[in-house]
Each structure stands twice: as structure tokens, then as C-alpha cells.
C-alpha positions as CSV (number, residue, x, y, z in Angstrom):
1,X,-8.3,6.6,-4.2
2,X,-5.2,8.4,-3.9
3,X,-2.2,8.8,-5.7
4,X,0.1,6.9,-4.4
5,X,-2.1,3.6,-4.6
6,X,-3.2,4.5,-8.6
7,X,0.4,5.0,-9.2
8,X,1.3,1.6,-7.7
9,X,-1.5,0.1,-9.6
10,X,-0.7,1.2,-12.4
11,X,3.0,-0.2,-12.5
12,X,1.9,-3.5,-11.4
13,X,0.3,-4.0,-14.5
14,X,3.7,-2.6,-16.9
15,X,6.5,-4.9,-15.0
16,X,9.3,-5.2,-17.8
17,X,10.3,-8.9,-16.2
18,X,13.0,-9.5,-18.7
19,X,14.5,-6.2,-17.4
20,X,14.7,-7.1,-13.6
21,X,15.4,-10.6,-14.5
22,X,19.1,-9.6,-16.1
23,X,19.5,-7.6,-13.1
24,X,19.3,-10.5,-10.9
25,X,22.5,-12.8,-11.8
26,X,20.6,-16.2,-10.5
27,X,22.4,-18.5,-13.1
28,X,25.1,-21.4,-12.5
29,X,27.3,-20.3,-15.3
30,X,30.9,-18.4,-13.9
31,X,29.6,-15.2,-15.6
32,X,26.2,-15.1,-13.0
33,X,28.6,-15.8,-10.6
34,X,31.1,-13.1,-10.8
35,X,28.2,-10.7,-11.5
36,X,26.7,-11.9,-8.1
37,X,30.4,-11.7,-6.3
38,X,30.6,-8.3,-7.5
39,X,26.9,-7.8,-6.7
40,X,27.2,-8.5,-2.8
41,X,30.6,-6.9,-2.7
42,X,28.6,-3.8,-3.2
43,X,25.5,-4.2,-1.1
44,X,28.2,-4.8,1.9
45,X,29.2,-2.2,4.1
46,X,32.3,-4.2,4.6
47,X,31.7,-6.7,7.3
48,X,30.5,-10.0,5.3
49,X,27.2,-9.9,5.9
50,X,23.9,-8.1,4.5
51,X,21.3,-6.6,6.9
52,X,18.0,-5.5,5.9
53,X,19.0,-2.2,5.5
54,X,21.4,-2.7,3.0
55,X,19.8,-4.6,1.0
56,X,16.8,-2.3,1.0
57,X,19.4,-0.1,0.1
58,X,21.0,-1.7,-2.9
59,X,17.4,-2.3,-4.0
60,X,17.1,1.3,-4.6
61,X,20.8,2.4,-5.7
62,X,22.6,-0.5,-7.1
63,X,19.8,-2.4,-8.8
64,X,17.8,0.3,-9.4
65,X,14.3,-1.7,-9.7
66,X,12.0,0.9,-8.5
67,X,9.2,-1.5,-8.6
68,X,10.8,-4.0,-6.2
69,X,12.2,-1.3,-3.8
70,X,8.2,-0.2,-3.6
71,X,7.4,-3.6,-2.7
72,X,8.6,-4.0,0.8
73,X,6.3,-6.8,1.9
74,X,8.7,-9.0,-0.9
75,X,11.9,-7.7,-0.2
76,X,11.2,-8.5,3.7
77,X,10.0,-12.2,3.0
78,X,12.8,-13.1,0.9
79,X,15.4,-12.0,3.1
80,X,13.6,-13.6,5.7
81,X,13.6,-16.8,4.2
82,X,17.2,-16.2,2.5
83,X,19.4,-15.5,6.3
84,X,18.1,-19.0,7.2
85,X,19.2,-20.5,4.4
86,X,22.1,-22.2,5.7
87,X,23.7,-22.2,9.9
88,X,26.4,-19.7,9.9
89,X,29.5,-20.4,10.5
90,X,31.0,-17.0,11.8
91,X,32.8,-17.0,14.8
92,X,31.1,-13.6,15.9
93,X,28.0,-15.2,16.1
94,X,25.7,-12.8,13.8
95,X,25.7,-14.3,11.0
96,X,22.0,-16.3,11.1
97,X,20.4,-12.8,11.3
98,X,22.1,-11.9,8.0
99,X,22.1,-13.1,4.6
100,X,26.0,-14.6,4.0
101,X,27.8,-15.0,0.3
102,X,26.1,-18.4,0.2
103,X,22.5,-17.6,1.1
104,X,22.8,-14.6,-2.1
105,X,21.7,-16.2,-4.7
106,X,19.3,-17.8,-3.2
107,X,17.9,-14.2,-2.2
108,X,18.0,-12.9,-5.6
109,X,15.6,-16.4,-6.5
110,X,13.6,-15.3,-3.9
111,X,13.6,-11.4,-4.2
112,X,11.8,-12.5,-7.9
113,X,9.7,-15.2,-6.7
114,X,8.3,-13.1,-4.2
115,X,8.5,-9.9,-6.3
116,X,6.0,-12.0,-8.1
117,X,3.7,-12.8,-5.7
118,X,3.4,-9.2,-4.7
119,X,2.9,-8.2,-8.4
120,X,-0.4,-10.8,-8.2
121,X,-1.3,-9.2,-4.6
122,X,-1.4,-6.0,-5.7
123,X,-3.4,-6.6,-8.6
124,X,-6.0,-8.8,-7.0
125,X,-6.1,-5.9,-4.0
126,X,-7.9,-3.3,-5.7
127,X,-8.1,-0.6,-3.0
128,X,-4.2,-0.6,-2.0
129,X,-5.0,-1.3,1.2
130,X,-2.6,-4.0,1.4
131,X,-4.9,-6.1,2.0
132,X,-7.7,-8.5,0.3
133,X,-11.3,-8.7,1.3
134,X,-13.6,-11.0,-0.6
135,X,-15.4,-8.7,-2.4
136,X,-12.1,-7.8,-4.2
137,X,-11.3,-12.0,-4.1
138,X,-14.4,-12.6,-6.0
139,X,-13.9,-9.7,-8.3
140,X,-10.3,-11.2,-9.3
141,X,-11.5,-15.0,-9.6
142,X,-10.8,-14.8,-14.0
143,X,-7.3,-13.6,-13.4
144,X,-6.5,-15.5,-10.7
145,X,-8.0,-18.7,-12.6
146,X,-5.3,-17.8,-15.2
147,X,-2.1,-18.1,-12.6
148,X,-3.5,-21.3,-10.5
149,X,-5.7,-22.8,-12.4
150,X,-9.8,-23.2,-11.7
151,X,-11.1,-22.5,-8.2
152,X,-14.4,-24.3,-7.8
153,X,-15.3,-22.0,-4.8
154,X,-14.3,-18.7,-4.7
155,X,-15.7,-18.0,-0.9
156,X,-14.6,-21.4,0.3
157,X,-11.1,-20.8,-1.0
158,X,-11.2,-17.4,0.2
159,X,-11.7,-18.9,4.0
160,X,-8.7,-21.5,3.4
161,X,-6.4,-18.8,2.8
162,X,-7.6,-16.3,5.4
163,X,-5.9,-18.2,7.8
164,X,-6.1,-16.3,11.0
165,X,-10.1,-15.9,10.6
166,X,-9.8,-11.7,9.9
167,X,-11.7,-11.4,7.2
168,X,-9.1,-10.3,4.6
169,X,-5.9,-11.8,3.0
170,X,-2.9,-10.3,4.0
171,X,0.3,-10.6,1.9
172,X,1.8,-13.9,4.2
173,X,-1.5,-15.7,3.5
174,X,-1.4,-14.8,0.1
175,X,2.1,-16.4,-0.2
176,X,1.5,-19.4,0.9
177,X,-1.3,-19.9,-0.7
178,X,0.0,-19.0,-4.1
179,X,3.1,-21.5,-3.2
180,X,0.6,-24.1,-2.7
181,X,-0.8,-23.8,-6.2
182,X,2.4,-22.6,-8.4
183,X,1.2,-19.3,-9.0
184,X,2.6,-18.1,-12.2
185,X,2.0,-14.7,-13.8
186,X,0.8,-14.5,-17.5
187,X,3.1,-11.9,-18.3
188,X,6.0,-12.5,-17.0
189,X,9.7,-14.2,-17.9
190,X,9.9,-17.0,-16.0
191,X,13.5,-18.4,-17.0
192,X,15.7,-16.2,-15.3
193,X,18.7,-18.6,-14.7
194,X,19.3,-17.7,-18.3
């Protein structure tokens, strides 16, 4: 195994949640929403609108959540689900391909939903590989019992979420599938609107 993937293990398993939770200004109350203002103000270049790139960006400089920077397979779902969010309404016609003010706090929502999931992937995927095979399913069954509940059989649930037949889970199969059942981490702080 090489560095890199031990290293990533390794943080997966010490995720201070409460930390990156109070970086992510989700809540309804006007403080979380002049935090967020603020926020997008400075992951915008200027023009209104938040590409991958900056966001990627912030990630890294503004934030400063190392662990969710490192996690680019979360970072590119949520903003893929957040710049669709809502039709835009800009006259210049680029706007769907962004995220807008109005899609933001949805993307912070789903930067930590999916931040989560990726947390669960990478522990269940031993090898780093970015992907799981069912050797490493199997091995994971316990913990994975404790964030869905029992799976009667391991193989056959295995095969349901392997959807396009390859013989591993990759991290889009493993979203859904952890939608599906509500995956919840042991260890983490769930009530971040607080």
C-alpha cells in the first residue's frame, strides 16, 4: 500500500464533524445566512456564479477542510446535483452550469451529505483503489450493518448495488445505494443546521 492511500485511510477514520459542520453555515437563522452571503461572495471570481473550479478552490483556501478538498468524488457530486437545483434565470444563459446564490446552501447540505458518504466509501474500500470489490464488501458487512441497518445477504446486496455488472462498487453506486437506506455514520454530528 502506499502512502498516500494509508494517509487517506487514516483520516477517514479522525473526521472532527463538529469542526466542518460550523464551517458550513446551512442554518435558517439570519446569522447562517450572512455567513453564507459572505461565504459565496468569496468563492466568486466576480461574475455571480460558481464553477467547479472555484469551488474546488474555496474548498482548499477559504474553508480550509483538507479532508473534503481530498475528496473529489464528493465535492463533484454535490455540485452536480446543486447547479440543477433551480432553472436559472440569467440573461447570459450560463447559469444552469453553475451553482447561483440560491442553489448555495443547498451545496453546502450537500458538500456534507456527500462528504459523508465518501467518508463510509473510503472506509469500506480497503485498498484505496477507489473502488469496492466484494471481498472488501464482505469484510465491511459489521460496520456497514451499523450505518444501514442488517443486510441479510451480503453477495446479493453486493450485486444490487453494482449496478453496471463490473464487479466492483464505484463511488455513484455507492451513493445511491447508501441514499436508499439513510446511511448514517456512527461518529459523526449529524445536526448541522444548528
Amino acid at each position: 500500500t502506499n502512502y498516500f492511500i494509508q494517509s487517506n485511510l487514516s483520516n477517514m477514520s479522525a473526521i472532527d464533524w463538529t469542526a466542518i459542520n460550523k464551517k458550513l453555515p446551512t442554518g435558517k437563522d439570519t446569522e447562517s445566512k450572512k455567513r453564507r452571503l459572505q461565504m459565496f461572495r468569496n468563492f466568486d471570481n466576480g461574475n455571480g456564479i460558481l464553477s467547479l473550479a472555484e469551488v474546488d478552490k474555496a474548498i482548499r483556501d477559504i474553508l480550509k477542510i483538507d479532508e473534503i478538498f481530498d475528496a473529489k468524488p464528493a465535492i463533484m457530486r454535490a455540485f452536480q446535483i446543486s447547479k440543477n437545483r433551480y432553472t436559472s434565470n440569467r440573461e447570459d444563459g450560463v447559469g444552469d452550469d453553475y451553482i447561483e446564490l440560491r442553489e448555495f446552501k443547498f451545496f453546502l447540505l450537500a458538500l456534507r451529505q456527500y462528504f459523508e458518504y465518501w467518508v463510509a466509501f473510503s472506509r469500506t474500500d480497503k485498498d484505496g483503489d477507489r473502488r469496492i470489490d466484494l471481498a472488501e464488501f464482505k469484510s465491511a458487512q459489521s460496520m456497514m450493518e451499523v450505518w444501514v441497518g442488517k443486510i441479510d445477504d451480503i453477495e446479493a446486496e453486493f450485486m444490487n448495488i453494482d449496478k453496471n455488472g463490473g464487479g466492483t462498487i464505484l463511488f455513484d453506486e455507492f451513493c445511491e445505494w447508501a441514499i436508499s437506506k439513510n446511511l448514517d455514520l456512527e461518529d459523526d454530528d449529524d445536526d448541522i443546521a444548528q
